[in-house]
N, C-alpha and C positions, 0 to 999 in steps of 0.2 A: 563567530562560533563556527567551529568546522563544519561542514556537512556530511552526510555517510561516507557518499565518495571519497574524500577526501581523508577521513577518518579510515576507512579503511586502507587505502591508495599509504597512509604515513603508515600504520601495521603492516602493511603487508613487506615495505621497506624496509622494514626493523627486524623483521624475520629471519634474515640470513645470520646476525651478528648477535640477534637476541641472548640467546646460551652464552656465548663465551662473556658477551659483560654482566650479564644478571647470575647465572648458575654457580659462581664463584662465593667469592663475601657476605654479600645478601642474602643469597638463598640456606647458604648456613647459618647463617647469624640468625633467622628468624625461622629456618624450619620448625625447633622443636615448640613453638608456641603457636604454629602453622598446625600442625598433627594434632596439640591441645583440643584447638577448635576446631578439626576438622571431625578428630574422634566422636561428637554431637552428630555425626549423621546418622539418620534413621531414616525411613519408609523412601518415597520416591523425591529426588533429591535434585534439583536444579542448580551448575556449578557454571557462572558467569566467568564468560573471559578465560578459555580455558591456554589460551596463549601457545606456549610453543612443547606445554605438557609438563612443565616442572613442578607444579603442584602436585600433579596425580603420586608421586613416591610418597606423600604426605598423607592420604587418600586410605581411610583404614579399609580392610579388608570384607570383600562379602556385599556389596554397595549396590544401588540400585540410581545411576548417576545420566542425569542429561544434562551436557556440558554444550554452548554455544562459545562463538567465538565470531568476532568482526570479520576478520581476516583469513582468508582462504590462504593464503603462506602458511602463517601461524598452524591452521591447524594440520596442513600437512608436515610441518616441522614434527608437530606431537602423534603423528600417527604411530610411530613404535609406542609412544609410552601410553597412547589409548590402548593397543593391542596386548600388552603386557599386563593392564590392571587386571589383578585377581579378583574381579566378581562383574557388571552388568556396568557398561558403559557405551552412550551412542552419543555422537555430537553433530552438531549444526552449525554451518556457516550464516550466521544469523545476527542484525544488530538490535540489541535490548532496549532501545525504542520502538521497534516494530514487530515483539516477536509476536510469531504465530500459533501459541500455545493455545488453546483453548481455557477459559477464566478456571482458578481453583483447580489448577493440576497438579501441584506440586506440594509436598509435606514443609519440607524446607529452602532455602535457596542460600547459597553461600558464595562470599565474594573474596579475591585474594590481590588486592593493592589493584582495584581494576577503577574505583571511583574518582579516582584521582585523573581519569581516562574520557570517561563518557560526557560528550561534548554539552550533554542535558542533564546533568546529574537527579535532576530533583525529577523531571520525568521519565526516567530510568529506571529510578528506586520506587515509581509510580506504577511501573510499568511491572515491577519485581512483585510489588504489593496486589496487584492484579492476578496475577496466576500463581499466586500462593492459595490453597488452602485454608479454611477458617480455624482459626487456631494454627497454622505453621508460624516458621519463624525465618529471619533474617542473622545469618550469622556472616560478621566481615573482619578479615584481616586488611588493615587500610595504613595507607602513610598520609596526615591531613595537614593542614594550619597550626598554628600552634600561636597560644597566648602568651608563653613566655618570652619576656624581650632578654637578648635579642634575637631569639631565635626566629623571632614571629617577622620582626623587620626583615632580615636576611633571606628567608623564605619570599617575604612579599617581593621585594627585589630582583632573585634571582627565577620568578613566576614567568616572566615571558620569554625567556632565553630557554626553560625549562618545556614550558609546553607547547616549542616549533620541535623538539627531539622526541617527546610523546608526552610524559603526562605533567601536573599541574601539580603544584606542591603546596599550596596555600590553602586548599579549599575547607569550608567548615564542613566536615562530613555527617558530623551527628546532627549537628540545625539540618544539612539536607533530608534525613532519612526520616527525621517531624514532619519537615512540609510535606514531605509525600506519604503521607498519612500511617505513621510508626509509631508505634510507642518502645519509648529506650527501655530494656529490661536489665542491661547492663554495658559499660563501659567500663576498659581493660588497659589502662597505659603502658605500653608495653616501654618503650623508649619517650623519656619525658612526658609530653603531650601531644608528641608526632606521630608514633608508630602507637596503633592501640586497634583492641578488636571491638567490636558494637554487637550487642545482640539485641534485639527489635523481634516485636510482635503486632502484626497491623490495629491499627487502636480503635474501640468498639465507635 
């Protein structure tokens, strides 16, 4: 398992070239269902993994948004596009296993293909469920595992070539987001059973 270091040491790496491979295909292909669920934000809004800023064009307007990020590259990449959001945006160089929020600060917390990343998943989304709000929610746009063969084989296979380049393709996200104490209130298959959003509210 990576360690911060490390974890961040591989983002901060990936910083330079991030845009020109992800801002392309990807990021069209799934913005409008990106903006779907981003358009749920309300009150004070916690936005994991804020990467090199390509999210925030998705980001509806008027927001009250605290975005963290691993990588001190990263979020200097996104500093125009922090600067540019039309309403309240401040972010942290910060890793989501150690953050330093104070417990039940945040209304929501929303995540954009960043699970697939965090070297702890399950204490991560532990860690999210912690400084949520009673009653807030979990909203994710994620790329997971998949049950169907062969998609599921190919995925398992091509899992460790995939995450020395960054992140991990096989992972079961929605089992993670139970054990760290979630109840599913819905799941969204965007592409097959790979690309799909989770909405979660911590379970009584």
């Amino acid at each position: 398992m990576d360690n911060p270091q490390q974890n961040q040491k591989k983002w901060d790496s990936a910083a330079g070239a991030y845009d020109f491979s992800t801002a392309g295909g990807p990021e069209a292909r799934w913005r409008p269902f990106k903006k779907t669920l981003f358009s749920k934000m309300a009150g004070k809004v916690l936005f994991l993994a804020v990467g090199t800023g390509l999210d925030i064009g998705c980001f509806p307007q008027g927001q009250d948004i605290t975005g963290i990020d691993i990588s001190p590259k990263m979020l200097e990449k996104a500093r125009p596009r922090i600067d540019a959001y039309d309403g309240q945006m401040t972010v942290h160089q910060m890793d989501v296993h150690e953050m330093t929020f104070d417990d039940a600060t945040f209304d929501q917390v929303f995540t954009s293909c960043t699970f697939c990343s965090v070297p702890d998943p399950v204490r991560g989304l532990s860690a999210l469920r912690r400084v949520l709000k009673p009653g807030g929610s979990l909203n994710m746009f994620e790329h997971t595992g998949s049950h169907i063969f062969p998609f599921n084989v190919m995925l398992n296979v091509a899992n460790p070539l995939m995450r020395r380049l960054g992140p991990e393709v096989n992972r079961n996200t929605v089992g993670n987001v139970q054990k760290a104490g979630f109840e599913i209130t819905r799941v969204n298959n965007i592409f097959l059973d790979v690309v799909k959003t989770i909405e979660a509210v911590p379970a009584c």
